[in-house]
C-alpha positions as CSV (number, residue, x, y, z in Angstrom):
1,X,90.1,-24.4,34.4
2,X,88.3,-26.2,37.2
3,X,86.6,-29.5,36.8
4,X,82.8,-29.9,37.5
5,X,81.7,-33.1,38.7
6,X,78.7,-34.3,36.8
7,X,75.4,-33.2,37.1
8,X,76.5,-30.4,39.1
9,X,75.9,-27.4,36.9
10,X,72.4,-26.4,35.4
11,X,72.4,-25.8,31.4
12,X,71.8,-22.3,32.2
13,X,74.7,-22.1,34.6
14,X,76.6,-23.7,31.8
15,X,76.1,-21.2,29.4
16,X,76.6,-18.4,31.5
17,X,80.1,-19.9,33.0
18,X,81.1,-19.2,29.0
19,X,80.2,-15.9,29.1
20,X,77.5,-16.0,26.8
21,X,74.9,-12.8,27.1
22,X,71.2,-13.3,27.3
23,X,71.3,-11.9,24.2
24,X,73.2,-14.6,22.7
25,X,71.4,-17.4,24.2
26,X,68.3,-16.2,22.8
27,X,69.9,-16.0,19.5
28,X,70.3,-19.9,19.7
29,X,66.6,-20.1,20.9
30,X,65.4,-18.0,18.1
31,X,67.3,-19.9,15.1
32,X,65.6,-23.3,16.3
33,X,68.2,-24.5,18.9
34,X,67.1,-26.3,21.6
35,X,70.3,-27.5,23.0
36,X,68.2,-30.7,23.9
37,X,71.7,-32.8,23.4
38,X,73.3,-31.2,26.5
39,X,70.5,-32.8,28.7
40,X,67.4,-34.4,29.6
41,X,64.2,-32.1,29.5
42,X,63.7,-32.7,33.6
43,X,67.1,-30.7,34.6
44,X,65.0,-29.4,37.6
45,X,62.1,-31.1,37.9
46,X,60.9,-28.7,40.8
47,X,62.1,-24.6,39.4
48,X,60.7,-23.6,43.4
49,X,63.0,-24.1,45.9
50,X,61.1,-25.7,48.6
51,X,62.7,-26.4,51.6
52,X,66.3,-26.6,50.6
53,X,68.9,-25.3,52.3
54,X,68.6,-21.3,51.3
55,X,66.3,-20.7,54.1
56,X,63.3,-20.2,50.9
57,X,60.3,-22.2,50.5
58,X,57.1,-22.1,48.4
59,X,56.4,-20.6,45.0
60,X,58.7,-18.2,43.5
61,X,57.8,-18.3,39.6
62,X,55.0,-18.2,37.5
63,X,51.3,-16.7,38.7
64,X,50.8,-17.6,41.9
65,X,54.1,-16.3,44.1
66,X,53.3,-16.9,47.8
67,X,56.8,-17.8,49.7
68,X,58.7,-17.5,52.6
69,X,62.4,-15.9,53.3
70,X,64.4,-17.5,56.7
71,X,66.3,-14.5,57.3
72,X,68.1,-16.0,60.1
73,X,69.4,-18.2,57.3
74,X,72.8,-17.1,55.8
75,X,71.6,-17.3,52.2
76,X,69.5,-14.2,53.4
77,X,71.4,-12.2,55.5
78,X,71.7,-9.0,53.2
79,X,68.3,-8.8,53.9
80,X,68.9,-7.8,57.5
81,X,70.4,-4.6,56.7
82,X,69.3,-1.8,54.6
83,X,70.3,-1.8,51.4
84,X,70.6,-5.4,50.6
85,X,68.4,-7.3,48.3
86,X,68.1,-11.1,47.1
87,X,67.1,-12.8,44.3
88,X,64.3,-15.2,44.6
89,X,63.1,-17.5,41.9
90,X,61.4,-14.5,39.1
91,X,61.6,-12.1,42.3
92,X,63.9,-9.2,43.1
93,X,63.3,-8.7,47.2
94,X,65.4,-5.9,49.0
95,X,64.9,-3.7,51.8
96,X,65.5,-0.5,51.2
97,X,67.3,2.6,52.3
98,X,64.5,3.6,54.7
99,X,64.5,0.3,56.1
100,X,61.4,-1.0,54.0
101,X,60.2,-4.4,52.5
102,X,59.9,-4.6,48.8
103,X,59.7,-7.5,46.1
104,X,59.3,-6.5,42.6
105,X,59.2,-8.9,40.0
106,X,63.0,-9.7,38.7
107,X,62.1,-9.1,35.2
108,X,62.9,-5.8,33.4
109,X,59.3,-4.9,31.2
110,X,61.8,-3.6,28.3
111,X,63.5,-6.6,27.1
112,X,62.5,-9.1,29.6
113,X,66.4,-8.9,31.3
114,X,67.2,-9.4,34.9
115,X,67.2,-6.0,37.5
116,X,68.8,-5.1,40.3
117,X,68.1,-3.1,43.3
118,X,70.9,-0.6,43.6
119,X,70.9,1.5,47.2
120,X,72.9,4.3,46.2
121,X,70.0,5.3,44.4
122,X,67.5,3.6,46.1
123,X,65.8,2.2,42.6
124,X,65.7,-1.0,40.8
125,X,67.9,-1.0,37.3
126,X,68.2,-2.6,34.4
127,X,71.9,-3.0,33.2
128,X,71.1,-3.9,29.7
129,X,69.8,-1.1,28.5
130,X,69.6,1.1,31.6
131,X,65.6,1.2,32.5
132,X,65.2,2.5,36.1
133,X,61.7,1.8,38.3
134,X,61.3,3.1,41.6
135,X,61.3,0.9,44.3
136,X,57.2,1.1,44.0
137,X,57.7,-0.8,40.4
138,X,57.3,2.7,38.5
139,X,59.4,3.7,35.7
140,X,61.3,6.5,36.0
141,X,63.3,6.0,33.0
142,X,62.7,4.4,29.9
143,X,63.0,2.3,27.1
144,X,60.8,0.6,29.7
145,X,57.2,2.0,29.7
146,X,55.2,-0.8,31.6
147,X,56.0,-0.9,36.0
148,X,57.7,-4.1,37.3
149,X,55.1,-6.3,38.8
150,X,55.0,-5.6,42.8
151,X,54.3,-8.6,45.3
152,X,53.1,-7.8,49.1
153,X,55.8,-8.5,51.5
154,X,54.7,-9.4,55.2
155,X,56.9,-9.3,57.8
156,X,56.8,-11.8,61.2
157,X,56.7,-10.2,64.5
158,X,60.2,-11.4,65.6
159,X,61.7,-10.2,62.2
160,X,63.0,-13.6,61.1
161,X,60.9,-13.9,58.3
162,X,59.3,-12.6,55.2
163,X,56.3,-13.6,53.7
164,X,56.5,-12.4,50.0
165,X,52.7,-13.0,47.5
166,X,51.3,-12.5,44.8
């Protein structure tokens, strides 16, 4: 097992390491647990990653999502080639098969689990309970019944960055 220096590893990260499903996690949340003992309530003071070191900055949860994407940045390089997608903050951005810009909010409208983009399709998918949206938000198979949340994406001229809002 490897050792993990202190402070480290978010809660969340935690959990996940253990192999606990979202499922089970809310279970905890849902009996009354709020696992308040394994840490303070300012974990990350600051959810947005602002200008860390992923090449990311400005506002990527909540209502008002307006950030950038450094895709000269190596965090972001699967976003230089078609196919690849990212995860930022509540937002799923990929370009797709045809080259294209899209950001869809993360967030499956079902169950509230995470999606992915998936290229051999060219659609977004939930692997929970396998809800599909087209890369426009739309579903296109169910349990889901409400579209993923769509964000404009924006382009620079010199193609080294991606301007992603609400």
């Amino acid at each position: 097992m490897n050792s993990i220096e202190k402070g480290s590893m978010k809660r969340g990260e935690f959990l996940r390491s253990l192999g606990l499903s979202t499922s089970t996690l809310m279970a905890f949340y849902c009996l009354g647990t709020t696992m308040t003992a394994c840490g303070s309530s300012d974990d990350d003071p600051n959810p947005n990653p602002g200008s860390g070191g992923n090449g990311i900055t400005g506002t990527t949860s909540g209502a008002n999502i307006n950030f950038t994407v450094d895709l000269t940045n190596s965090n972001n390089t699967k976003l230089k080639t078609a196919g690849g997608s990212i995860i930022a903050g509540q937002v799923l951005v990929a370009q797709t098969t045809a080259g294209n810009y899209v950001a869809l909010s993360k967030i499956c409208t079902h169950e509230g689990n995470d999606v992915q983009y998936r290229s051999s399709s060219n659609d977004v998918f939930c692997q929970t309970h396998g809800s599909t949206f087209s890369i426009a938000g739309a579903v296109t198979n169910g349990p889901a019944t409400t579209a993923l949340k769509t964000y404009t994406v924006t382009v620079s001229s010199d193609g080294n960055t991606l301007t992603v809002k609400a």
